[in-house]
C-alpha positions as CSV (number, residue, x, y, z in Angstrom):
1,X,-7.3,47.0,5.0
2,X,-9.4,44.4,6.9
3,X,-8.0,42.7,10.0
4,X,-8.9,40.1,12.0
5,X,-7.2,37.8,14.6
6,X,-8.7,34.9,12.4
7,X,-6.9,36.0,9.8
8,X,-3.7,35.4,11.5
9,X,-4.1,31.7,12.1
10,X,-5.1,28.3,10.7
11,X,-7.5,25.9,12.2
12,X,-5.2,22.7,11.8
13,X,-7.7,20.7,12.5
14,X,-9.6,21.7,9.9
15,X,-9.5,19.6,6.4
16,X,-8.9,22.4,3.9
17,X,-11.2,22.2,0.9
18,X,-9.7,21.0,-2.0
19,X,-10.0,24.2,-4.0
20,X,-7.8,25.8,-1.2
21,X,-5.4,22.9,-1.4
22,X,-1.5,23.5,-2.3
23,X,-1.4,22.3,-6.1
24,X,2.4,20.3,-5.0
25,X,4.2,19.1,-8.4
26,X,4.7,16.3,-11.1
27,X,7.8,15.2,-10.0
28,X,8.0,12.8,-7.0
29,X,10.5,12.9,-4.5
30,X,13.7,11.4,-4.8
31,X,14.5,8.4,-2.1
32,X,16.7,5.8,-2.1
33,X,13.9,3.0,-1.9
34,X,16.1,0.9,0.6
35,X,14.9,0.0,3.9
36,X,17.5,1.0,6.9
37,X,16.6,-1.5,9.1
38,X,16.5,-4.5,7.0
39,X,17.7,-3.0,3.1
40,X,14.4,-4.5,1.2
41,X,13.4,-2.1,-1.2
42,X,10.3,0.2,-0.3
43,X,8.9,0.3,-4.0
44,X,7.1,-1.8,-6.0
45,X,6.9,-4.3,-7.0
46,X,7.0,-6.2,-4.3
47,X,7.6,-10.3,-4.0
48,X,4.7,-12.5,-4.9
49,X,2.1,-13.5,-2.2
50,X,2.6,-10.4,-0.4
51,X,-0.4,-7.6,0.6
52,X,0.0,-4.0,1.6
53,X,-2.1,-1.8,4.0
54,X,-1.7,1.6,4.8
55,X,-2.5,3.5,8.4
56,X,-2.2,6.7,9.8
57,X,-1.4,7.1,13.5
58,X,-0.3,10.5,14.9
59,X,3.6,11.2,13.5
60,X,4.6,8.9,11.4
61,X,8.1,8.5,12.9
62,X,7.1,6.3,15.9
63,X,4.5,4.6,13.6
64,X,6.4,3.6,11.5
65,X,8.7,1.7,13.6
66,X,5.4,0.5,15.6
67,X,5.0,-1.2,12.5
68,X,8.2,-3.0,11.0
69,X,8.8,-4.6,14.4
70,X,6.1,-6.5,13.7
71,X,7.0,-10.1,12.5
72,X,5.6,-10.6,9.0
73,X,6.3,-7.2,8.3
74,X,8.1,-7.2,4.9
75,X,9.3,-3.6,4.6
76,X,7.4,-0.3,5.3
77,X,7.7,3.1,4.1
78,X,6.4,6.1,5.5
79,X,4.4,9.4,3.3
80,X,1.4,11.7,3.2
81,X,-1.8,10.3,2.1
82,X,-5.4,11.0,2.1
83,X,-5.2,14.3,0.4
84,X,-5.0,16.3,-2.4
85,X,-1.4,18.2,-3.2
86,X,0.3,16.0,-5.4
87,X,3.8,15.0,-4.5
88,X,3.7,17.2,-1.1
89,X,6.8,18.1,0.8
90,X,7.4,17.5,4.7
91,X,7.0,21.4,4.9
92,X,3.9,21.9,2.9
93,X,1.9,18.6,5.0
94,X,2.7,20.7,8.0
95,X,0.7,23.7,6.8
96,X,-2.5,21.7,6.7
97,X,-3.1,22.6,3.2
98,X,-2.7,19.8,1.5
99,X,-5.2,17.6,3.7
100,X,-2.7,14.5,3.8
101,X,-2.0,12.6,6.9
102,X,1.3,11.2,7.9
103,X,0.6,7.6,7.0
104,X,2.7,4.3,6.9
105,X,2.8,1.7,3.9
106,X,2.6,-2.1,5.7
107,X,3.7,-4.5,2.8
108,X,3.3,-8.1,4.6
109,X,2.8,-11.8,4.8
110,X,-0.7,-12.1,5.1
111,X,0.6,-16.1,5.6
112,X,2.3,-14.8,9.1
113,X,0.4,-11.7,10.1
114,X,-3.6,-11.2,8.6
115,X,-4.8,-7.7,8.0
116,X,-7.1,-8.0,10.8
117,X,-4.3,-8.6,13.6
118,X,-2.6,-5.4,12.0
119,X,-5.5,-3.4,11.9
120,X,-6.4,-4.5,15.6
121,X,-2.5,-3.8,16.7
122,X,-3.1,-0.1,14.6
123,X,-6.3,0.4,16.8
124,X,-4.6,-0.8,20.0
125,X,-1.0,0.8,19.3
126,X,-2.4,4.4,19.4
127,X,-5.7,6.6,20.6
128,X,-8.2,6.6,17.9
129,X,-10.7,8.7,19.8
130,X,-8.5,11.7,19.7
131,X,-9.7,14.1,17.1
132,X,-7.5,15.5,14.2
133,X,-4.0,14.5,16.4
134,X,-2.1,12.3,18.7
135,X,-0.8,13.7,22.1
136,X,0.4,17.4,21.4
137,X,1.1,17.1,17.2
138,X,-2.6,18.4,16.5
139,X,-3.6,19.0,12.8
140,X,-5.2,17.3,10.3
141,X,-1.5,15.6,9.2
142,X,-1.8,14.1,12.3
143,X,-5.5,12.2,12.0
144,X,-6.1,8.5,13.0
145,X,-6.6,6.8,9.4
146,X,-7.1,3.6,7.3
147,X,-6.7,3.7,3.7
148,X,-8.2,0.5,2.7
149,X,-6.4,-1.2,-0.1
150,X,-9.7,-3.7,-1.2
151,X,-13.0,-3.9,0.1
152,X,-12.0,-6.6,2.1
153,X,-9.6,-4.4,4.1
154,X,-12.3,-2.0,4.2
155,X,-14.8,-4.3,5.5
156,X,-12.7,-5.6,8.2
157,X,-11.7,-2.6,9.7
158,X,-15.0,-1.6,10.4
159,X,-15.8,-5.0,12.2
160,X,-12.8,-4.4,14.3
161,X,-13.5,-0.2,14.7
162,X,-16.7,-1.6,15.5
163,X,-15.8,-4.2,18.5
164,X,-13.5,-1.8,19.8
165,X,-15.1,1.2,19.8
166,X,-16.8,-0.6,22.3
167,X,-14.5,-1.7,24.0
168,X,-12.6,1.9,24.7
169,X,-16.7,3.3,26.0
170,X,-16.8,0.8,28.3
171,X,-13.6,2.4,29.8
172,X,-14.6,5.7,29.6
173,X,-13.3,6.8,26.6
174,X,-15.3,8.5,23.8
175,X,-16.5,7.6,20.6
176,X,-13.2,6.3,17.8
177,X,-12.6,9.2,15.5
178,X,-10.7,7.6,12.6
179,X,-11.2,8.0,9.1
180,X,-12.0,4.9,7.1
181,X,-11.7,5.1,3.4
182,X,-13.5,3.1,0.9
183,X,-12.2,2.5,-2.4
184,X,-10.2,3.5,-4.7
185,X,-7.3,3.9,-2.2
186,X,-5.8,7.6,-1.9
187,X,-2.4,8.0,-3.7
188,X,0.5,7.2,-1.3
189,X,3.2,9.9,-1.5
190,X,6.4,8.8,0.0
191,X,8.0,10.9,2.1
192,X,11.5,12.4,2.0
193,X,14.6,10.3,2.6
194,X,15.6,11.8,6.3
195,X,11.8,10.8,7.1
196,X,12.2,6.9,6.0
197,X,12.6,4.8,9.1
198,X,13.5,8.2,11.5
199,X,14.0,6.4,14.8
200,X,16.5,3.9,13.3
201,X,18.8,6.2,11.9
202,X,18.2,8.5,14.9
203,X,17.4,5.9,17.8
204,X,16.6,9.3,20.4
205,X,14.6,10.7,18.4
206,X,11.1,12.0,18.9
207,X,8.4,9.3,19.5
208,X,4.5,10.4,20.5
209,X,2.7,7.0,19.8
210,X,0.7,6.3,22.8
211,X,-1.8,3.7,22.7
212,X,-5.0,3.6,25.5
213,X,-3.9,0.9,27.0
214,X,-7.3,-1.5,26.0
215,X,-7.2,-4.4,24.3
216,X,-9.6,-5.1,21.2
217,X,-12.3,-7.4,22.6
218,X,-12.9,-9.1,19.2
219,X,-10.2,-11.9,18.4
């Protein structure tokens, strides 16, 4: 038999081809669809007027409560995105095989709180320079993310990656990292029940999101 070291290990921060990807199931898993924190439901559809966006930020725990604090937040839900297993499980994201990231949905008021001051606040509420992971959770499940939900979004989050991108060099930082998809937007696959809002059911818990500490330049 032939044996190498390489063998032994995964690089996690390596997107696995799709070919290589777990093949996951039909069958989504089962949630309650109620928000803990303020009991709106987290599926569709979703009261008239009202827009969602979807970000990935290191563990989606602290992100996700990053997020609904927010005021014009409506409800958010968190899941693995940007992939290709269908329907993955907590487990199977953490293998790197599926080539999701731990992402947040953002249903809001675009009338209280625009795409572009979440999108800026995503930028500013974590390290988008650091490759494939956030603090020590490295992997792929961990990348920085937008999943743009219309070419709008799309369009504006590279006007504000842009502005702030410069803004973090002229600080010393390096160059932003995060993926920015166009069109259509990956499936969102939401996550188990013990996963959906983490940190108010267990207000101790774990909690990596760092952000740089620089403000976006571009209001």
């Amino acid at each position: 038999m032939n044996f190498s070291f390489g063998s032994m290990f995964t690089d996690k921060t390596k997107m696995v081809e799709e070919a290589d990807a777990l093949p996951g199931r039909e069958t989504p898993l089962e949630i309650s669809g109620i928000h803990h924190v303020n009991q709106h439901n987290m599926k569709p559809p979703f009261p008239e007027g009202l827009e969602i966006a979807y970000f990935a930020l290191g563990c989606f725990w602290g992100a996700e409560k990053f997020f609904w604090k927010l005021d014009g937040v409506y409800v958010t839900a968190v899941g693995y995105q940007g992939g290709y297993t269908k329907n993955p499980t907590y487990e199977e994201s953490c293998t790197a095989k599926t080539g999701h990231a731990e992402a947040v949905m953002v249903v809001f008021d675009p009338s209280i709180i625009s795409f572009k001051q979440l999108v800026t606040k995503f930028f500013e509420g974590h390290d988008p320079t650091q490759y494939m992971g956030q603090g020590n959770d490295i992997g792929t499940e961990y990348r920085s993310a937008v999943f743009a939900n219309s070419q709008d979004q799309y369009d504006v989050t590279l006007e504000v990656l842009n502005a702030y991108n410069q803004d973090l060099q002229s600080k010393g930082f390096g160059p932003i990292t995060t993926e920015v998809t166009a069109l259509p937007t990956p499936t969102f696959y939401y996550a188990e029940e013990y996963h959906q809002q983490y940190l108010s059911k267990n207000p101790n818990g774990y909690c990596s999101l760092n952000g740089t500490g620089v403000s976006c330049s571009l209001k």
